[in-house]
C-alpha positions as CSV (number, residue, x, y, z in Angstrom):
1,X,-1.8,0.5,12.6
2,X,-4.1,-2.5,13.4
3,X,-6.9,-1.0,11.1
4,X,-4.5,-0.6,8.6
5,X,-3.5,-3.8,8.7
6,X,-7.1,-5.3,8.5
7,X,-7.9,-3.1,5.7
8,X,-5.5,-4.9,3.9
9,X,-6.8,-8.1,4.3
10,X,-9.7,-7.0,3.3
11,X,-8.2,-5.9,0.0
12,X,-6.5,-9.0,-0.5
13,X,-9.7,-11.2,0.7
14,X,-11.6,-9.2,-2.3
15,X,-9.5,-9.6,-4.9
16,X,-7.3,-6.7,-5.2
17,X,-3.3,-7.7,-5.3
18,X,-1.7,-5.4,-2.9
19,X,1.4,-5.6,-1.1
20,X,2.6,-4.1,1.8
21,X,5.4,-3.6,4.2
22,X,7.5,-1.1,6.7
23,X,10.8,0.9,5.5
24,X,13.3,-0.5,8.0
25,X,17.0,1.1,8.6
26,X,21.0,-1.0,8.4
27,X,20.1,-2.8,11.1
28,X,16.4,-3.8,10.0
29,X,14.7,-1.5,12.6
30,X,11.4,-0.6,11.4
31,X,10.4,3.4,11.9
32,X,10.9,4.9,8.3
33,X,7.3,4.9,6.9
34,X,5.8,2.3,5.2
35,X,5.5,1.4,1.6
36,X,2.6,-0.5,-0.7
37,X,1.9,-1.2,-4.4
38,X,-1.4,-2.0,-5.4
39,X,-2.4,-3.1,-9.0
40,X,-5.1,-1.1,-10.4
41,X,-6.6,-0.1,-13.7
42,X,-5.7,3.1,-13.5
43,X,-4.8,5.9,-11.3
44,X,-7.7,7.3,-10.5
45,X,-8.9,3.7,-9.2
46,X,-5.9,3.0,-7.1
47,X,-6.0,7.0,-5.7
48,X,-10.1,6.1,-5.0
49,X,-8.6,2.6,-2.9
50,X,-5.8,3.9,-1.3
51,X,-7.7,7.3,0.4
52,X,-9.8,4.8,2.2
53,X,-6.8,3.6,4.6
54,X,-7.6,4.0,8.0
55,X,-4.1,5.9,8.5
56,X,-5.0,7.8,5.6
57,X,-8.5,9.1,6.5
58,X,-6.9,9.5,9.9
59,X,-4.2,12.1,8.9
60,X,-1.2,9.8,10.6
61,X,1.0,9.7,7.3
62,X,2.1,11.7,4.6
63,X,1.5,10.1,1.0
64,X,2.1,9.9,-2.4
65,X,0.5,8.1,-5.3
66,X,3.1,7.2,-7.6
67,X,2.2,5.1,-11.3
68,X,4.6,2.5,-11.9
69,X,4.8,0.5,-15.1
70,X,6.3,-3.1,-14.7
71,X,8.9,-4.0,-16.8
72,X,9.5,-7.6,-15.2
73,X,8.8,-9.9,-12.8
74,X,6.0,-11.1,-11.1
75,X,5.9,-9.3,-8.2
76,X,1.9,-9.1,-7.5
77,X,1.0,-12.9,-9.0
């Protein structure tokens, strides 16, 4: 989880906007999985970013890659 974290500062420290956080339960427990958008040009890019997690390469989680358009807000400026 530590490399994961770093690797995410790294992100951010280049450039990229990327947010990230843990799934928590009612009573704000973490322990439910984890959950990140990262802006990208495409899918293909943000697929090419996201496989070089640390808890990715490491088979600890299962994923998805999901495209999202933004209808509003400003969640990533």
């Amino acid at each position: 989880l530590d490399a994961h974290r770093l690797w995410v500062i790294k992100l951010k420290e280049s450039g990229h906007k990327i947010a990230s956080g843990y799934l928590v339960n009612k009573q704000g427990i973490p322990g439910g999985g984890g959950f990140l958008i990262l802006q990208s040009t495409n899918y293909e890019n943000a697929k090419s970013v996201i496989e070089k997690d640390p808890i990715i390469i490491a088979g600890l989680v299962n994923w998805s890659l999901k495209e999202w358009i933004q209808v509003s807000g400003n969640l990533l400026d």
